[in-house]
C-alpha positions, 0 to 999 in steps of 0.5 A: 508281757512282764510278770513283775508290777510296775510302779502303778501296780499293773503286769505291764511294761511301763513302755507298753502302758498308757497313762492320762495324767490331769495337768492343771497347770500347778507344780504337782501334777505336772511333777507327776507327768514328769515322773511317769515319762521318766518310768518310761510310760506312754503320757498323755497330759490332759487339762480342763478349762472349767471357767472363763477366768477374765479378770476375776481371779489372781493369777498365783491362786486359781486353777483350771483356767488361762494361765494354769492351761498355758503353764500345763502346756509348757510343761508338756512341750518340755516333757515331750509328751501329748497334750489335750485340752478339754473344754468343760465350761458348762459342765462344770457350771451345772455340776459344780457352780449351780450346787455352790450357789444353791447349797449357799442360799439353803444355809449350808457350807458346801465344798465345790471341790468334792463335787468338782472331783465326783463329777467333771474330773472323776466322771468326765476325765475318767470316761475320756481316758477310757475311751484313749485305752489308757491304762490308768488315770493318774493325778497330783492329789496327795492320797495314797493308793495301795493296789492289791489284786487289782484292787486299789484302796486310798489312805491319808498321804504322809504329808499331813498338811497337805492330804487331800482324802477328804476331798476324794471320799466321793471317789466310786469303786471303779474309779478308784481302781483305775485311779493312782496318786504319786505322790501320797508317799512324798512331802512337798518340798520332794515334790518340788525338788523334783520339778526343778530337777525335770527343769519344769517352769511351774516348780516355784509356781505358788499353790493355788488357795481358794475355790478356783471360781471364787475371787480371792475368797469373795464367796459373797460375789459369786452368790451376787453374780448368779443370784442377786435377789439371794441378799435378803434381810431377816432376824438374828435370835438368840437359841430362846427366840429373842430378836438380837438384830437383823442380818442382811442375808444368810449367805453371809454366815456359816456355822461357827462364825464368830466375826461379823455378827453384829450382835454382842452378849457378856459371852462371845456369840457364834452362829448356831444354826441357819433356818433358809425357810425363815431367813434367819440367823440363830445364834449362843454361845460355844457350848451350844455349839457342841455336837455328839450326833450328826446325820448323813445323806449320800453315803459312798463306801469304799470299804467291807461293811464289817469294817463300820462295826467297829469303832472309826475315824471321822473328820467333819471337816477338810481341816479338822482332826480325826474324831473317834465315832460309831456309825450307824448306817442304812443303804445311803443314810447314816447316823454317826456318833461321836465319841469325842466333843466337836464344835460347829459341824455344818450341813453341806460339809462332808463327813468322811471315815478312816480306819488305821492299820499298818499301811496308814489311814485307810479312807472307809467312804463318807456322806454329807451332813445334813443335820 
């Protein structure tokens, strides 16, 4: 055994590390596979199948599904390397799809996504690259995992269009250690370069863009498809309780929304709040939509507790900007306050903390929002 690390911050020779790589079918994470094999370590490719996919989504924006696992099992053909495919269909469906629905029907804007990564991906996928002995699992997100004294700690990528620690917030400790993200420390177009050089056929495969499961975007459909009594019509209030109008059901509005309301004042109006108990639509102007508190459920921390003494980063939203906040915190529950003006947080979205030192934004842990 070698006493110099190797690229994933292991004492081993790469050719005597085992390594699982999720291969989704897309350009990144079958970069990934073609970067590991090259360092020269053992790979093992493995793909979901989350859903059955029979003509309800474009083929260049989904994930997980036919042609993704087809294209996954080219590259592992023209990798050389060992390729599974595991079928998650029903867990995926309870554990990702049900929460979707449900948290739609009470008002909320929920992320399948971090629920996708906490359970059948870094739940399952970890559990099964275990029991393969590999050493590390490895995957196409765009994080950076710093691993010091077997101690692996997850920070913003470089490429700030295409960061994806929001979404991993929910990553336990354990899992983080035996995770390693590639690519945090590479731009996309990097990415791709290296796919046309391993000569891999999804190298000028577009990015998948919607929620593998939703139809070009169609939320809407997917509420209809699994509950179709969820279209009920109810009032539409002004922040004084006056009627405006009536909506035909709360599944189609989110916090924020402007489009699509159907009521008009001298100001534009936006969606304020969603009561689900009374099936109705509260609705004001922009600055009723500015927030200073929030509070959190199901806290997940990555960091020592002194480093939430001080001030943090937060982002309330995958899209959003980093916001100056204090928290405050008690086992799984938090309430965090901001020290700068945000418009239109919504329940069911994470809130996700940082904190910058010299190697970038260290992602601290997070929790969703629920008021």
């Amino acid at each position: 055994m070698s006493n110099k690390k190797n690229s994933i911050g292991l004492n081993k020779d790469p050719n005597n590390t085992t390594v699982v790589v999720a291969m989704s079918g897309g350009v990144d994470s079958s970069t990934v596979a073609g970067i590991m094999k090259g360092q020269g370590y053992n790979v093992i490719g493995i793909t979901l199948k989350l859903y059955d996919d029979t003509k309800q989504v474009s083929k260049s924006k989904q994930c997980c599904a036919g042609q993704d696992i087809l294209d996954a099992k080219r590259v592992a053909d023209k990798l050389g390397i060992e390729h599974k495919i595991l079928y998650y269909q029903n867990k995926f469906k309870s554990g990702v799809i049900d929460n979707f629905v449900e948290s739609y029907l009470k008002g909320e804007t929920p992320i399948p996504c971090v629920q996708c990564n906490q359970t059948v991906k870094f739940k399952d996928l970890f559990e099964e690259s275990k029991n393969l002995n590999a050493d590390a699992l490895i995957t196409g997100h765009y994080v950076k995992s710093v691993t010091t004294d077997n101690e692996t700690n997850m920070y913003k990528a470089i490429d700030e269009n295409r960061d994806q620690s929001y979404f991993l917030f929910n990553t336990t400790r354990e899992q983080l250690n035996y995770l390693r993200f590639p690519l945090g420390g590479m731009l996309k177009n990097e990415t791709r370069d290296i796919a046309k050089k391993f000569g891999l056929n999804v190298a000028d495969k577009p990015d998948s863009q919607d929620i593998c499961f939703v139809p070009n975007g169609d939320y809407s459909s997917v509420i209809k498809k699994y509950r179709p009594d969820a279209y009920q019509k109810g009032n539409i209030k002004d922040i004084n309780g006056k009627v405006l109008g009536v909506h035909e059901g709360i599944i189609n509005f989110t916090i924020g929304q402007r489009r699509g309301i159907k009521v008009s004042d001298k100001e534009p109006l936006y969606v304020i709040e969603i009561d689900d108990e009374k099936n109705e639509i509260v609705v004001g102007t922009k600055k009723h939509l500015s927030q200073k508190e929030i509070k959190l459920k199901n806290l997940n921390l990555l960091c020592k507790p002194r480093e939430l003494k001080e001030e943090i980063l937060v982002k309330v939203r995958s899209t959003g900007r980093m916001i100056k906040a204090n928290i405050d915190y008690k086992k799984d529950t938090a309430s965090i306050k901001l020290l700068e003006d945000e418009y239109g947080i919504s329940p069911g979205q994470a809130c996700v903390f940082y904190s910058k030192n010299e190697i970038g934004y260290k992602v601290l842990g997070g929790g969703w929002i629920t008021k």
